[in-house]
Structure formats: C-alpha cells, structure tokens
N, C-alpha and C positions, 0 to 999 in steps of 0.2 A: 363869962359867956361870950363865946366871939360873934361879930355880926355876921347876919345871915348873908351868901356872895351868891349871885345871880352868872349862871353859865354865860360865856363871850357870845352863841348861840339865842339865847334866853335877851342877852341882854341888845342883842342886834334888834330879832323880833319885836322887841319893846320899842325903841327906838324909830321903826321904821327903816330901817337901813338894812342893804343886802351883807352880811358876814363876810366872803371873800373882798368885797370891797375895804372893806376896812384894814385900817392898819396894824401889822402884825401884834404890836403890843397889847391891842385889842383883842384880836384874836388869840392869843397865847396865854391869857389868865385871865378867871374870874373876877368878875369885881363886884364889891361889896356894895350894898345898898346905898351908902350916902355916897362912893364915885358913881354910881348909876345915876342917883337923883343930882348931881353936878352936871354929869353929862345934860341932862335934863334940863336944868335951871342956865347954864351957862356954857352952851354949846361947842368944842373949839373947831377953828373953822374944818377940818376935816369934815365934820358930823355935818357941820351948815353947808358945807360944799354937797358929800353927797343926798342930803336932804333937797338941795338944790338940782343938780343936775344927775344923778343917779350913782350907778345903774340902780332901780329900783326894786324891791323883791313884788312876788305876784302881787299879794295884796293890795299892795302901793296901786302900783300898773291896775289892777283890776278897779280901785274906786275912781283914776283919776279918767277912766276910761267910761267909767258908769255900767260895769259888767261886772256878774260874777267872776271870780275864783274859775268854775267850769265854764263860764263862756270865754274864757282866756283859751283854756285850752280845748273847746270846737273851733273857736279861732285859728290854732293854728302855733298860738302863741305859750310858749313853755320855758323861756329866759327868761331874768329881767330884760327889764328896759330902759335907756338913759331918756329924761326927761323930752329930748331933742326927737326920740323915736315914736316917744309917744304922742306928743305934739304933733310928726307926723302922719300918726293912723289917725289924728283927730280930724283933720284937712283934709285925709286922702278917703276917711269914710268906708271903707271898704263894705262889701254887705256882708259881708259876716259880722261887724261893726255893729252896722245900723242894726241888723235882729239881733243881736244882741243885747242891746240898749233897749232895744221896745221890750221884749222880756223880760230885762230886768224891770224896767218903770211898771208892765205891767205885776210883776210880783209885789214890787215896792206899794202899786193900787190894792192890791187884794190884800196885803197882811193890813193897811192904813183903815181898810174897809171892817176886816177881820175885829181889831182895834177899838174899832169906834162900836160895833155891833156889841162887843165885851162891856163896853164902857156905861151901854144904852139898859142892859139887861142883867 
C-alpha cells in the first residue's frame, strides 16, 4: 500500500505558507506524509525564510493582525502580506484596523463568556 501524499496546495495551507511563494519543486508534486512531516520537524531555510518574512497567506496576515479572515477584507486587504507590510498596518493603525480588532476581542469576549456559561451548567 503506498503512503497517503498530501496536494503542494494542501500542503502549503498546513504549513502556513503562501503556494506561489514557494519553490517550484514544491509546487509541482505532491508529497507524501513523512516529507510533509520533515518539512515540519526540520524546516529548510526556504520554509524558515518564508515563515519569517512572507509574503503570507490571509490566515497568517488575519491572526498576526488580531482580525478576522472578513475583517481582512472590509479592510480593504485581499493579498497576502510580507511580514514588513504587516508590521506596517500595526504602527500605522489605520481605523479600519482598530474596529477591527475591537470586534474581533469582542467576539473572542462573547464565545470565552459563551464557554464558561457551557462549563457552569
């Protein structure tokens, strides 16, 4: 039985990392579970570079921003982004930023709230 291969796609989103970033070899064939969990366990600097400096896919960009996925894009903001950019909007604040950030904290209050009510009863 051959081992199960995780799509270049598949295996970028696992990683954290935007797919056209990566290097074509990357991109151009699946890989198998235990080079997935290599990449994982021992990074080559490629992966540590764009883990480091980007460009980043939303996800990334949306937590290290402390926003939704959608308040990325009421923002405005629909690429990734290189660490440098996001660093950035973190300085520059913008208010689409700031309510953004309050929204989320306060969703982040109300599920925390949500949570503890579950836990009580």
């Amino acid at each position: 039985m051959s081992e199960q291969t995780l799509k270049p796609a598949t295996a970028a989103k696992k990683l954290g990392v935007h797919l056209p970033a990566t290097p074509p070899e990357f991109q151009e064939r699946a890989l198998t579970r235990s080079e997935f969990q290599q990449l994982q366990d021992a990074p080559p600097e490629w992966l540590a570079e764009l883990r480091r400096t980007g460009p980043h896919p939303r996800p990334i960009v949306a937590a290290r921003l402390g926003v939704s996925i959608s308040g990325l894009a009421r923002g405005g903001i629909t690429e990734p982004l290189t660490t440098e950019q996001i660093r950035e909007l973190l300085e520059q604040m913008p208010e689409w930023l700031v309510t953004e950030r309050a929204t989320q904290a306060a969703v982040r209050a109300e599920n925390a709230r949500v949570k503890q009510q579950r836990a009580k009863g």
